[in-house]
C-alpha positions in Angstrom: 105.3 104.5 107.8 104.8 100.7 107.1 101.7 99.0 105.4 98.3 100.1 106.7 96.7 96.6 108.1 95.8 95.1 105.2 97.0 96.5 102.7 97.8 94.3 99.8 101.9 94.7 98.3 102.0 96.2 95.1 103.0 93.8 92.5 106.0 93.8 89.8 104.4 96.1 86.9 103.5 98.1 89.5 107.2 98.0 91.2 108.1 98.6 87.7 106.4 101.3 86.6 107.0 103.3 90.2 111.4 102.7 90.4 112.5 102.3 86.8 114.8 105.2 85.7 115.0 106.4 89.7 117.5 106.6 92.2 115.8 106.6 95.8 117.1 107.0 99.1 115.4 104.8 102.0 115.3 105.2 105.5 113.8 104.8 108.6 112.2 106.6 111.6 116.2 106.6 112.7 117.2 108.4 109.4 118.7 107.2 106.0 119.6 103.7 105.3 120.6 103.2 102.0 120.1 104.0 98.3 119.3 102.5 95.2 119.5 102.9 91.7 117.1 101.0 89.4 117.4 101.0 85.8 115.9 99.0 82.7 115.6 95.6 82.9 115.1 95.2 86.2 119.0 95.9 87.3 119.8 97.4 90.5 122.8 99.3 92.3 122.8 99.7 95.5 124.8 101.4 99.0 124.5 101.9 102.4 125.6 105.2 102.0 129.2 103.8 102.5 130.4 104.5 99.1 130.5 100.5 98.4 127.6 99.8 95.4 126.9 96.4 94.6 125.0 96.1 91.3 121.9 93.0 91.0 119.0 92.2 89.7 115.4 92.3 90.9 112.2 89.7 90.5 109.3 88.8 91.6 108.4 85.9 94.0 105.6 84.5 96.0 103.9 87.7 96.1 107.3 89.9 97.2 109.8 91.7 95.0 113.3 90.2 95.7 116.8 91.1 94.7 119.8 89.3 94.6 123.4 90.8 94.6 126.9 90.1 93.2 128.7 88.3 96.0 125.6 88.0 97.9 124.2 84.4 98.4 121.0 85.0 99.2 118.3 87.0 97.8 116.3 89.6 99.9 112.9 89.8 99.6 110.8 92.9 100.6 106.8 93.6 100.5 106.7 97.0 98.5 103.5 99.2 99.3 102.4 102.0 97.4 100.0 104.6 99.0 99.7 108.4 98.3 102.7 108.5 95.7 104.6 107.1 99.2 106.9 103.9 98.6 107.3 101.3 101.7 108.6 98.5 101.9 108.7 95.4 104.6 111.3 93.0 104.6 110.1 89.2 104.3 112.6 87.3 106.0 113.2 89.3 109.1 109.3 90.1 111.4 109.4 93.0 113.0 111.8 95.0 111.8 111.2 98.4 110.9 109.6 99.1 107.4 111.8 101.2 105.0 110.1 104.2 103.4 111.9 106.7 100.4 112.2 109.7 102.4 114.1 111.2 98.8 115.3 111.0 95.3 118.5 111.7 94.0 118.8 113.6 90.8 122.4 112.6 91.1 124.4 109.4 90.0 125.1 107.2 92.6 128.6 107.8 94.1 130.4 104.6 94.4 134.2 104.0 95.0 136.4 101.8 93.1 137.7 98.5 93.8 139.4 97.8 96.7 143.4 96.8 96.5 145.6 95.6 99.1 147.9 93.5 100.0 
């Protein structure tokens, strides 16, 4: 359930207003891919379901909403698209791959493990 053609990505008030104070879990048409937590001012915390969060930041750019991670080099940029109280988004830097759509929210905290030790 990507972007109709067309269809214009919602910009960052209306990011904003739609993820702020919400924890949703994405997927695709092969089932869940990851969660994220989105809190005030624009910080982020997100897993693949692993149990490994990374916390970040998002901003707009160019049209796109992008996010950039602790440890992570590179932003990632994604197309949001709101239609029918249904969030989508499209990934800028990779054509062609699927489109991520919330199939839930999470009432619960994210569950994320500690650091890991070793030797």
């Amino acid at each position: 359930m990507g972007a109709a053609a067309g269809q214009t990505p919602i910009g960052a008030d209306e990011f904003a207003a739609f993820v702020t104070g919400r924890t949703l879990i994405f997927g695709t048409a092969a089932g869940p891919y990851g969660m994220e937590e989105y809190s005030e001012g624009r910080r982020v915390r997100w897993s693949f379901l692993d149990g490994d969060c990374v916390e970040g930041v998002w901003y707009p750019q160019d049209g796109a909403i992008c996010f950039a991670y602790e440890g992570r080099p590179e932003p990632q940029c994604w197309h949001f698209y709101l239609q029918g109280g249904q969030l989508s988004a499209n990934t800028v830097e990779q054509t062609g791959a699927p489109p991520l759509y919330v199939i839930r929210e999470s009432d619960a905290p994210m569950q994320c493990l500690g650091p890991r030790i070793g030797v």
